[in-house]
C-alpha positions in Angstrom: -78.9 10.4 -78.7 -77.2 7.1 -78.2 -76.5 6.9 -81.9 -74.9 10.0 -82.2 -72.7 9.2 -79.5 -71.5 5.7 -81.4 -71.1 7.6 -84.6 -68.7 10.4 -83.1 -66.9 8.1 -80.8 -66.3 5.6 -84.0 -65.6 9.4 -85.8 -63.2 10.5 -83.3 -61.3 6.6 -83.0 -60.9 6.7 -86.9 -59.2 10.4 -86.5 -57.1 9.2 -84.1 -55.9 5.8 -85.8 -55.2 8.3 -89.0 -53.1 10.7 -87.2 -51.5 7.9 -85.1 -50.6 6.2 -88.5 -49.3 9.7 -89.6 -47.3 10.6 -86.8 -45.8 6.8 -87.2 -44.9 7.2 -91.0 -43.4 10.9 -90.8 -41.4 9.6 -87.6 -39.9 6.5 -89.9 -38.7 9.1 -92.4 -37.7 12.3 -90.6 -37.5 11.2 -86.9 -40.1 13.9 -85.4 -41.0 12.6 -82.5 -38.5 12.5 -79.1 -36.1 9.6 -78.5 -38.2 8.2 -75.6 -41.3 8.1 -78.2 -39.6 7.3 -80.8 -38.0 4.3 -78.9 -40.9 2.6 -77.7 -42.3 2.5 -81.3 -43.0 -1.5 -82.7 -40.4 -0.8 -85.7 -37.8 -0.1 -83.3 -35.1 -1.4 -82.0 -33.0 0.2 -79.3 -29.7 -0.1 -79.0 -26.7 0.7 -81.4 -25.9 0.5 -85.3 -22.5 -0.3 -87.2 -21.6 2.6 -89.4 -18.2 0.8 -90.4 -15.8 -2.0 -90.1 -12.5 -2.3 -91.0 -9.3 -4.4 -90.0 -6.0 -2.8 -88.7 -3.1 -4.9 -89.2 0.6 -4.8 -87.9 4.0 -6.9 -87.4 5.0 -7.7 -83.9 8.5 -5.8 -85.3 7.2 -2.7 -85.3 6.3 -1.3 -81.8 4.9 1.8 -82.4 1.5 0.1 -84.0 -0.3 -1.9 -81.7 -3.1 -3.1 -83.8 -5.5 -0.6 -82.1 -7.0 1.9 -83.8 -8.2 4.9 -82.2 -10.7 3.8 -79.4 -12.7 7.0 -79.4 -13.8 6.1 -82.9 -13.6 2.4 -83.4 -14.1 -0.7 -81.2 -12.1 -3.9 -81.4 -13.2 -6.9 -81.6 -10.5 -9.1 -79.3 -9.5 -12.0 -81.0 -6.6 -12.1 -83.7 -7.7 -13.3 -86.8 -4.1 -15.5 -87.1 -5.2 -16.7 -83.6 -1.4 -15.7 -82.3 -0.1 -18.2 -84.6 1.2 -15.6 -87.5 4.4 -15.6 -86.5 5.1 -11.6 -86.7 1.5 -10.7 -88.1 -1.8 -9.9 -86.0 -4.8 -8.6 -87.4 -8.2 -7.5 -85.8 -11.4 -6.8 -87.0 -12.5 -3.3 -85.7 -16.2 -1.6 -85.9 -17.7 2.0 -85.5 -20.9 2.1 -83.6 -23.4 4.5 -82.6 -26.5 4.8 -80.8 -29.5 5.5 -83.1 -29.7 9.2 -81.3 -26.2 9.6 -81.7 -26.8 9.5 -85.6 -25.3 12.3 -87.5 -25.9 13.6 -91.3 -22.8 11.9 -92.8 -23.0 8.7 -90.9 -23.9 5.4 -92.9 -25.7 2.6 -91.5 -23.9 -0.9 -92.5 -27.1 -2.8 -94.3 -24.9 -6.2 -95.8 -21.1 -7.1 -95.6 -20.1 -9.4 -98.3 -16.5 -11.3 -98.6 -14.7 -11.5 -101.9 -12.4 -10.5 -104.2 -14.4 -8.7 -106.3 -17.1 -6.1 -105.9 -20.5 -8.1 -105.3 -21.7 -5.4 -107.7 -20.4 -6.7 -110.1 -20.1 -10.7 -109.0 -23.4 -11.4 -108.3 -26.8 -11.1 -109.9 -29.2 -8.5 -108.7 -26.6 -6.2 -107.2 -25.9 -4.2 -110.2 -27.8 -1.0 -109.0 -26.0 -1.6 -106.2 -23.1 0.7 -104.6 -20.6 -1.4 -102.4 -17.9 0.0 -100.4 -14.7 -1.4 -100.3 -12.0 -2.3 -97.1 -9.2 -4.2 -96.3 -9.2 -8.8 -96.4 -12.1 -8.6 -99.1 -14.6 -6.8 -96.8 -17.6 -5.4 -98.7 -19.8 -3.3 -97.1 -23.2 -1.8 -98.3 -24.3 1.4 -96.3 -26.9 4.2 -96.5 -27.4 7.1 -95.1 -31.3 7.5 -95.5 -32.6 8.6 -92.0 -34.9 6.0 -90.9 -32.3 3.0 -91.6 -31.3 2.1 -88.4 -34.7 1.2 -87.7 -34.8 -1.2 -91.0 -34.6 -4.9 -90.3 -31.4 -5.1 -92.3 -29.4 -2.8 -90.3 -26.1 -4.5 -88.6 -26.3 -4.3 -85.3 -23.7 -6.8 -84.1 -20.7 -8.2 -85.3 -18.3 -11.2 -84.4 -15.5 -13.3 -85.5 -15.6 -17.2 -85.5 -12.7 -19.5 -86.7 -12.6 -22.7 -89.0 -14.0 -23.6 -92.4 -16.8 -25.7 -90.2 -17.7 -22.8 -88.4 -21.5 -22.0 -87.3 -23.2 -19.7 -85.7 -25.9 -21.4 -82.5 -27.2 -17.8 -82.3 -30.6 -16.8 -83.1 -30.3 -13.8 -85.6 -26.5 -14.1 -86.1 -25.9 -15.3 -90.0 -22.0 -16.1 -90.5 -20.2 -15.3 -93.4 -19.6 -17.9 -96.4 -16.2 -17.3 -96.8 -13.1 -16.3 -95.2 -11.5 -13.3 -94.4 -8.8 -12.6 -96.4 -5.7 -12.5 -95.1 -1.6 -12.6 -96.1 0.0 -15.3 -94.5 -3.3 -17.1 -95.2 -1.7 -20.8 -94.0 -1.2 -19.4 -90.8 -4.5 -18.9 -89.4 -7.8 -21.1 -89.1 -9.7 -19.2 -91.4 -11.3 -16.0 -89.6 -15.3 -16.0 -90.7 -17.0 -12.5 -90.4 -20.5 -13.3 -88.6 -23.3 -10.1 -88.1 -26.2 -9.7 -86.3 -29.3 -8.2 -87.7 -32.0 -6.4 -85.0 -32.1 -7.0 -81.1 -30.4 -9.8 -79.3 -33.5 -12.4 -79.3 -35.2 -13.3 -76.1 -34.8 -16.5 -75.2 -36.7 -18.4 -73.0 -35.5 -21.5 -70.4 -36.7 -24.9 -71.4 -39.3 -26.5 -69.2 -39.2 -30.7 -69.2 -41.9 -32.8 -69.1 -42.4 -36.4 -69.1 -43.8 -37.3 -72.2 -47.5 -38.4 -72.6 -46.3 -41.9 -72.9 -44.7 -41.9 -69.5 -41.3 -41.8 -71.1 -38.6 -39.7 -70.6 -35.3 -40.8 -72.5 -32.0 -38.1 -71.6 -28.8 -38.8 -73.5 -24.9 -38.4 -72.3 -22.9 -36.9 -74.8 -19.1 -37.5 -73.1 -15.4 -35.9 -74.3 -16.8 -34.8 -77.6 -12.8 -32.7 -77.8 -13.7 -30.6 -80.7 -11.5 -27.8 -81.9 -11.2 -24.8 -82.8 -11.3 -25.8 -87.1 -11.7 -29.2 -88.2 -9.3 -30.6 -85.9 -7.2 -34.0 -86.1 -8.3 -37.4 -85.9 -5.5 -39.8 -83.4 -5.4 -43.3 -83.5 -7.2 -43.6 -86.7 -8.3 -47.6 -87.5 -7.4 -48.4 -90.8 -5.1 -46.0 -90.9 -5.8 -45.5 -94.5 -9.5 -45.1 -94.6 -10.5 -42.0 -96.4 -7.1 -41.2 -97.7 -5.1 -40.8 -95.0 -7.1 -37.4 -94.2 -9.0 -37.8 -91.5 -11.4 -34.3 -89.8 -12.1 -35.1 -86.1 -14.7 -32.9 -85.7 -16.6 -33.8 -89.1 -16.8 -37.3 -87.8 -17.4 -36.5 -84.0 -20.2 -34.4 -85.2 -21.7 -36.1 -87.9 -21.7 -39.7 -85.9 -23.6 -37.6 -82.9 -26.1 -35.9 -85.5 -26.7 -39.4 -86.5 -27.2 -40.8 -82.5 -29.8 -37.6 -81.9 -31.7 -38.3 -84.9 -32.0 -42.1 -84.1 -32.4 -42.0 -80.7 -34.7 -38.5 -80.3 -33.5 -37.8 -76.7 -36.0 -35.3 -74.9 -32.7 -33.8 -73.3 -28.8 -34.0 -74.2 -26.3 -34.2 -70.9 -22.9 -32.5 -72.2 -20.9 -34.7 -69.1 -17.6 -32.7 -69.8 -14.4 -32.1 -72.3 -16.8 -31.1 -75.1 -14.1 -28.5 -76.0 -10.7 -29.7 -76.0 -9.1 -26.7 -75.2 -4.9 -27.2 -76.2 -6.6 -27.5 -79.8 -9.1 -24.9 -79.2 -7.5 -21.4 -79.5 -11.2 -20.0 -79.8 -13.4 -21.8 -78.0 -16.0 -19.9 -78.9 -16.4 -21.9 -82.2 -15.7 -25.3 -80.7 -19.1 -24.4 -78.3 -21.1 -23.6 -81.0 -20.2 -26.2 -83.4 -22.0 -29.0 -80.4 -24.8 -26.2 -79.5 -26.1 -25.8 -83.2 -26.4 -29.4 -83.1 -29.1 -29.6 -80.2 -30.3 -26.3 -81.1 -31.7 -27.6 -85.0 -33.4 -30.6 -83.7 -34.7 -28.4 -80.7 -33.3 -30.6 -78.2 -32.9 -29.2 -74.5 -29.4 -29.4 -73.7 -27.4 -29.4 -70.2 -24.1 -29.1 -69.8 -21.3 -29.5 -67.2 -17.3 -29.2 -67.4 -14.4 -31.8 -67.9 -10.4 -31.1 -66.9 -9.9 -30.2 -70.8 -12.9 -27.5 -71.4 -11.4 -24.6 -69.7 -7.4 -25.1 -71.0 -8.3 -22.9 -74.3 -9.2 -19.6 -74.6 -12.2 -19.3 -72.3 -12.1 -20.1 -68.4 -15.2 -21.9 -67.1 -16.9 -18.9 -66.3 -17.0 -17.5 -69.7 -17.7 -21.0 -71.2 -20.9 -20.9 -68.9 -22.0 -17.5 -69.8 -21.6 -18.3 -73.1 -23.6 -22.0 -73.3 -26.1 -20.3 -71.0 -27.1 -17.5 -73.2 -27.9 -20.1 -76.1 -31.3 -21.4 -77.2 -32.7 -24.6 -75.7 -29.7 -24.6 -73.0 -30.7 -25.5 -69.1 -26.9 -24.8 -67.9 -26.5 -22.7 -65.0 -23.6 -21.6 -63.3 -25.0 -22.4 -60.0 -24.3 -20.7 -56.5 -20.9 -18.3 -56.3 -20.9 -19.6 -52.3 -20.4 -23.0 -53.8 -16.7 -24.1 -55.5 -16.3 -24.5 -59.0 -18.6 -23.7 -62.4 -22.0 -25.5 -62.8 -23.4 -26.8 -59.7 -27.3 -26.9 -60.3 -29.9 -28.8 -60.6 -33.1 -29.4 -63.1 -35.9 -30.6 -62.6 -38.5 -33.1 -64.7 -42.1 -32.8 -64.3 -44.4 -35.0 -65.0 -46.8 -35.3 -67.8 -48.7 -32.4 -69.8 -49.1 -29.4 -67.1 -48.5 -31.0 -64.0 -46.5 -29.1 -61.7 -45.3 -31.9 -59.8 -41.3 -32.9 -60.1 -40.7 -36.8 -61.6 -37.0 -36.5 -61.6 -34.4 -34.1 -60.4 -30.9 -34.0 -62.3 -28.5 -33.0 -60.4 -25.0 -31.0 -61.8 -21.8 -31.0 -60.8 -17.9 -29.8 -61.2 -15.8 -32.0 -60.5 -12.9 -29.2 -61.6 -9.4 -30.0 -63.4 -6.7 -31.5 -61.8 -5.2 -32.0 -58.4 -4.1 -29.2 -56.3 -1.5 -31.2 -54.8 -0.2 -33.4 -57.3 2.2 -34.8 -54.5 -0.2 -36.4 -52.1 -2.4 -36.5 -54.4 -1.8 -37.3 -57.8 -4.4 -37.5 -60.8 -7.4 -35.2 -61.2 -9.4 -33.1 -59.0 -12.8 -33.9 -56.3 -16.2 -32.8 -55.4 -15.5 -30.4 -52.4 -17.1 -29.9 -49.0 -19.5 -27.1 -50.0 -20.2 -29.2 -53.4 -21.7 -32.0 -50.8 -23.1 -29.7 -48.6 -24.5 -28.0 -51.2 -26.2 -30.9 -53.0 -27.6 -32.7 -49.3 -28.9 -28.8 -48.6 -30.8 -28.7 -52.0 -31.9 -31.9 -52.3 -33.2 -32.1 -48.7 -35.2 -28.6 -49.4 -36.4 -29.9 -52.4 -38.3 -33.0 -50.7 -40.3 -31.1 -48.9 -41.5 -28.9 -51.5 -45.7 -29.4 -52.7 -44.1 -30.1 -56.8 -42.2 -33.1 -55.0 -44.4 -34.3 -52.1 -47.8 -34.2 -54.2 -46.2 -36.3 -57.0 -48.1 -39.7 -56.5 -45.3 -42.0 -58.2 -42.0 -42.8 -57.1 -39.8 -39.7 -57.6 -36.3 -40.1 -59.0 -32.7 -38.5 -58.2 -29.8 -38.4 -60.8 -26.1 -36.7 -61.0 -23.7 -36.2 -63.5 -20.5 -35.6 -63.1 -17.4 -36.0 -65.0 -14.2 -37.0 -63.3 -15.3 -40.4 -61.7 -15.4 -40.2 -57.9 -11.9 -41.1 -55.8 -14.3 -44.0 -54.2 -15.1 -46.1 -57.0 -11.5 -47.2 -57.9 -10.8 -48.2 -54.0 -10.9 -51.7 -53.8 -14.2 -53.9 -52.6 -14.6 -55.4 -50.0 -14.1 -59.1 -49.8 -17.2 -59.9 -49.0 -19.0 -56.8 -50.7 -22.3 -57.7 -52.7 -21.0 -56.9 -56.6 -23.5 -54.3 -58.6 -23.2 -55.0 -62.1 -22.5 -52.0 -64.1 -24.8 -50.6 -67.3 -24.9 -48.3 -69.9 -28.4 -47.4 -69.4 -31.6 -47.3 -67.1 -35.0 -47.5 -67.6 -37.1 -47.0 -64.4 -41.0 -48.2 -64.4 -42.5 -45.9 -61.6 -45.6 -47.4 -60.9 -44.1 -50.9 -59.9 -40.4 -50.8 -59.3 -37.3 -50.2 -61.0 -35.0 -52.3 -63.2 -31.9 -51.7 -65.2 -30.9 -52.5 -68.6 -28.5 -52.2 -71.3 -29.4 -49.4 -73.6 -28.4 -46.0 -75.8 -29.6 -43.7 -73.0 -32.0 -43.5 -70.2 -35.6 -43.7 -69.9 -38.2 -42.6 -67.2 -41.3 -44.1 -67.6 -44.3 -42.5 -65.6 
């Protein structure tokens, strides 16, 4: 009796694994199951599809084209691809999407865009047998209309527009194009790159820090980095010959830090303001993820606050943080809305393999542009009240948590800000005990603490 049980239960799970599998393959092909099935099924991916893209183009003479085509059909992407520097041209790249249910007979799913001159069909090997659709600034677009490819891996699901021929993309599943789009005019704009996202936006999960096993934890400042939106211009160049004359800002900001990470290994990267330098960043966009991609390579953790230069390009502070937040291996926060200003937060350190128990807090603050009354006060900007009250609030809380109060070392505090406080450039008293100044710390828990010059600091546990 009990084997004939087994047998038809192991009968019965074999039917139903066959018809499962079935069910699955007819559904990839003819879509015969309903959308809420069909949608929770592993070779999904919800969401919507790009059937087309195409640019629209017009002269700031002519006033009955706006550069919008219709918005019923097409969606625009909202940046000109001269950057408002065309003189009388604008361009913008616009896109039709639909949701996979939306689907109809005669739509085409976009599977690859190429940009060229000539048909890729033609250009490059292994693309003979296939058929690529022509549009306007060497767009090449290869679409199907076979049923089940919007659930294909290769279907477009996203698509962007980044600036400069140094250009990356910090996204996870975002590939950029190799060239340029092509435009008339060309020498006015700062070469528009076509970037597309295959799939679902990826899920990203929020660094957690831990001392390492050594007892060390070493965090790097990365201050005014000013890139640009392109390759930008070097000032003040000494010799003022040295490679020609021709000098890329960026190139050399970015390679020099590559070659600080790589050397130094930081187990986090503090971004202490100005990384974009916004009068030469008309997207800044591209300047962020030209210093994210960096960290986000090596796998470094990265936090970041604002200077008096991030926000004067084309992104306010609020966007800038929405944007660094959303990237891999980022800790920034926008902090509290009750609180003034962009980025007040804090992070905290634990201590070796799983503890639980906090063995540094960083704290993060905005210390906002410039002065709001330049005629009593003239310079930059301050920490506010709610700033202060915020940060003796938090920190207070925070000591009287278990993950602080059961750590068994000596627990440290640390802020960053970026404009220096009003206090440190009053004058000393006469008699005031001096504190030499350093460029780095190193603290030994156990003991005590002492201070050193160095590349970054270090918290040994």
């Amino acid at each position: 009796m009990t084997r004939r049980i087994v047998r038809t239960s192991i009968q019965l799970g074999l039917l139903t694994l066959i018809v499962f599998l079935l069910v699955f393959l007819l559904d990839n092909r003819f879509r015969v199951l309903p959308d809420a099935i069909h949608n929770a099924l592993p070779a999904h991916h919800p969401g919507l599809v790009i059937t087309d893209i195409t640019l629209a183009t017009c002269s700031s003479l002519n006033i009955l084209f706006s550069c919008r085509l219709d918005p019923q059909k097409w969606h625009r992407v909202e940046k000109d691809l001269y950057l408002s520097k065309g003189w009388l041209s604008h361009a913008y790249v616009h896109i039709q999407r639909k949701r996979e249910s939306e689907l109809l007979e005669d739509d085409r799913v976009i599977l690859d865009v190429r940009i060229g001159r000539l048909d890729p069909a033609t250009a490059e090997k292994g693309q003979g047998a296939e058929r690529w659709e022509s549009r306007s600034g060497g767009i090449w677009l290869k679409r199907t209309a076979k049923r089940h490819a919007s659930d294909s891996a290769k279907a477009i699901t996203a698509v962007d527009v980044l600036f400069g021929a140094d250009a990356v993309e910090a996204r996870p599943g975002w590939e950029i194009k190799d060239h340029a789009i092509m435009l008339s005019n060309a020498g006015n704009n700062q070469e528009a790159r076509l970037t597309i996202r295959r799939g679902p936006p990826a899920s990203l999960d929020r660094p957690t820090l831990h001392v390492r096993k050594d007892g060390r934890f070493k965090i790097m400042q990365v201050a005014d980095l000013h890139l640009s939106t392109g390759l930008g211009h070097c000032r003040d160049v000494d010799p003022s010959e040295q490679s020609g004359g021709k000098c890329d800002a960026d190139t050399r900001t970015l390679e020099f830090l590559g070659a600080v990470l790589d050397s130094e290994k930081p187990d986090l990267a503090v971004l202490s303001g100005d990384q974009v330098n916004g009068e030469t960043a008309p997207d800044a966009q591209s300047a962020v993820y030209k210093f994210a991609e960096m960290f986000i390579k090596r796998e470094i953790p990265f936090a970041t606050i604002f200077g008096n230069h991030d926000d004067e390009g084309s992104l306010g502070r609020s966007a800038l943080m929405q944007l660094t937040q959303s990237l891999p291996f980022s800790l920034s926060l926008p902090g509290p809305s009750s609180v003034e200003g962009t980025g007040n937060y804090y992070v905290e350190v634990l201590a070796r393999r799983n503890s639980k128990h906090s063995a540094l807090t960083l704290y993060f603050l905005d210390t906002h542009g410039y002065s709001p009354d330049e005629q009593q006060f003239r310079g930059y900007d301050w920490l506010k009240k709610s700033q202060i009250d915020w940060f003796k609030s938090t920190s207070q809380t925070l000591k009287t948590k278990r993950s602080h109060t059961d750590y068994k070392h000596r627990h440290l505090d640390m802020a960053f800000i970026h404009i220096p406080l009003p206090e440190r450039h009053r004058p000393r008293q006469r008699h005031a005990r001096r504190i030499p100044h350093s460029t780095g710390l190193q603290f030994r828990l156990q003991a005590s603490s002492s201070r050193r010059g160095g590349a970054g600091g270090e918290l040994r546990t």
